[in-house]
C-alpha positions as CSV (number, residue, x, y, z in Angstrom):
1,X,92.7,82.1,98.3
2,X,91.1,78.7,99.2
3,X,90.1,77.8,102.7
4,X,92.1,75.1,102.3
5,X,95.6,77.3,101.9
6,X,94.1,79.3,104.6
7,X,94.4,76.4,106.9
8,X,97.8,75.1,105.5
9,X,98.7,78.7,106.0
10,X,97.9,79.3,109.5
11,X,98.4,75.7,110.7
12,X,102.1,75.9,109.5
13,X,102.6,79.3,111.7
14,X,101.4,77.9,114.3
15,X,104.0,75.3,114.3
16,X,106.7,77.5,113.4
17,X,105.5,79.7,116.2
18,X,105.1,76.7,118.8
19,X,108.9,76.1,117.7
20,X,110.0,79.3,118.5
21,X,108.1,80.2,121.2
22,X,108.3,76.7,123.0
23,X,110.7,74.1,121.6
24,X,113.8,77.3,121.3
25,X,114.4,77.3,124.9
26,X,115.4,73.4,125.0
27,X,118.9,74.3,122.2
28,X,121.8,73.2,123.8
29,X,123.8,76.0,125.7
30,X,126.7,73.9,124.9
31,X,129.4,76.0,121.9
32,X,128.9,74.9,118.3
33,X,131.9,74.2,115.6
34,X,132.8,77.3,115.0
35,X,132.8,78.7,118.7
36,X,134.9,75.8,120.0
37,X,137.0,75.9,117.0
38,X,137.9,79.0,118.2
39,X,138.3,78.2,121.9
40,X,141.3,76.0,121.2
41,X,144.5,76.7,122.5
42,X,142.8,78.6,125.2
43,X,141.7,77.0,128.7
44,X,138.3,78.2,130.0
45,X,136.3,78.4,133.8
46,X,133.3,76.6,133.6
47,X,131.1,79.9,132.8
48,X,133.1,79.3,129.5
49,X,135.3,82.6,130.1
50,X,138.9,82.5,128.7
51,X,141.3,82.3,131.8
52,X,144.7,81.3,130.2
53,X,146.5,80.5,127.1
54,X,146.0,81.7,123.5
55,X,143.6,81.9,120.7
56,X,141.4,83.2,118.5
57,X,138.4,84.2,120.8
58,X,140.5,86.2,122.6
59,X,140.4,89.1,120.3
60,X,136.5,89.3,119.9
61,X,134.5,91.6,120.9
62,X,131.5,92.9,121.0
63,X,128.6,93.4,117.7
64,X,127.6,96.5,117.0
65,X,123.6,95.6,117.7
66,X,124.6,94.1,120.9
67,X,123.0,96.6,122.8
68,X,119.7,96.0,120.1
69,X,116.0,94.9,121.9
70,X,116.4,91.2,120.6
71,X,120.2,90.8,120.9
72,X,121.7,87.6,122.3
73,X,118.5,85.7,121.8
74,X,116.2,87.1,124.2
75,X,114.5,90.2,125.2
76,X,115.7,92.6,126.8
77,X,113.8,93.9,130.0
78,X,112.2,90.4,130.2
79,X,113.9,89.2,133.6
80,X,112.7,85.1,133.0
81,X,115.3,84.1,130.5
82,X,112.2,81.1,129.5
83,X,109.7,83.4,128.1
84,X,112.3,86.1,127.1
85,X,114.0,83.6,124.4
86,X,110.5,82.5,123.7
87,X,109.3,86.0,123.3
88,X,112.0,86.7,120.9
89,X,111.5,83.8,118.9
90,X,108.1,84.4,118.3
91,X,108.6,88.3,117.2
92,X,111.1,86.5,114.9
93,X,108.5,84.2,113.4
94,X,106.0,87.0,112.9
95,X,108.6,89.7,111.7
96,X,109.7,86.7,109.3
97,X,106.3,86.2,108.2
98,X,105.4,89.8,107.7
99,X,107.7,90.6,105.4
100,X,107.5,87.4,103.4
101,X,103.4,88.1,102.8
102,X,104.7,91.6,101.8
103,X,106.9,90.4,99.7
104,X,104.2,87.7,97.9
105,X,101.9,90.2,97.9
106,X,104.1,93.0,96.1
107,X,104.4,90.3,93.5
108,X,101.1,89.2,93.0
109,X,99.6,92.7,92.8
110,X,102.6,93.1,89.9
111,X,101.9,89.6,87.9
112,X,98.2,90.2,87.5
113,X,97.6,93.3,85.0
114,X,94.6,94.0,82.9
115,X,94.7,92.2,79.4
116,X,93.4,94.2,76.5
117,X,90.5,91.8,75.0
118,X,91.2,88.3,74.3
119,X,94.2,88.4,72.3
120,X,95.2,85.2,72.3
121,X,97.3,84.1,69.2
122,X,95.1,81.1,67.5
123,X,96.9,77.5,67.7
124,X,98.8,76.0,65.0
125,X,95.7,74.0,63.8
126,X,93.5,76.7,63.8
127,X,95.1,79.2,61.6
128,X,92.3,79.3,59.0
129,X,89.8,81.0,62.0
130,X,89.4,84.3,62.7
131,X,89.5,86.2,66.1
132,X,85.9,86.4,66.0
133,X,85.7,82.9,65.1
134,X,84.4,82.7,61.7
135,X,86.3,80.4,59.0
136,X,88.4,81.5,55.9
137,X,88.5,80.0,52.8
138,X,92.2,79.6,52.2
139,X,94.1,78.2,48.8
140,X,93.4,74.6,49.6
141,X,89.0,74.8,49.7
């Protein structure tokens, strides 16, 4: 590979790891669509825990990998929630990226095989030629 994708390479995991490591922590905390959507009917404390009424929330529970290392966007064990959701985010990155060069590389090693020769097919002008390059006489001179 080129220096050149080398540096395009790198420099765009750097950014994607600045993002997660960095920019992650400043998401809103606030519920998106779907978790409000769920939330209505229901009134809720300002830790956002259902006190009263009825809804869909109410029957959730918890994901099988919530007890998992790198559940609930952080890590677990890492008591400053800062660099724990930064920490995760950057393992994501670098997982991501692993197995995406794994992938291109599994690919690459299968697209290039060893060609017997040079057996190219000649071009539509050039079918009076032989493969070693020589001219035929055909029918016309």
């Amino acid at each position: 590979m080129k220096n050149r994708s080398w540096a395009f390479l790198a420099g765009g995991l750097l950014v994607a790891l600045l993002l997660a490591g960095v920019v992650s922590n400043y998401a809103s905390s606030h519920p998106d669509g779907l978790d409000s959507s769920l939330l209505k009917g229901c009134t809720v404390d300002a830790d956002d825990n259902i006190v009263g009424g009825s809804c869909p929330a109410q029957q959730s529970r918890d994901h099988e990998l919530a007890d998992s290392p790198l559940a609930d966007y952080g890590v677990r064990g890492v008591q400053n929630s800062f660099v724990s959701t930064g920490l995760s985010g950057v393992l994501g990155v670098l997982v991501t990226f692993a197995i995406g060069a794994g992938g291109f590389w599994l690919l690459r090693r299968r697209g290039t095989s060893p060609t017997d020769g040079d057996a190219t097919t000649p071009a539509e002008g050039d079918a009076g030629t032989s493969t070693d390059g020589r001219r035929h006489a055909d029918a016309n001179g």
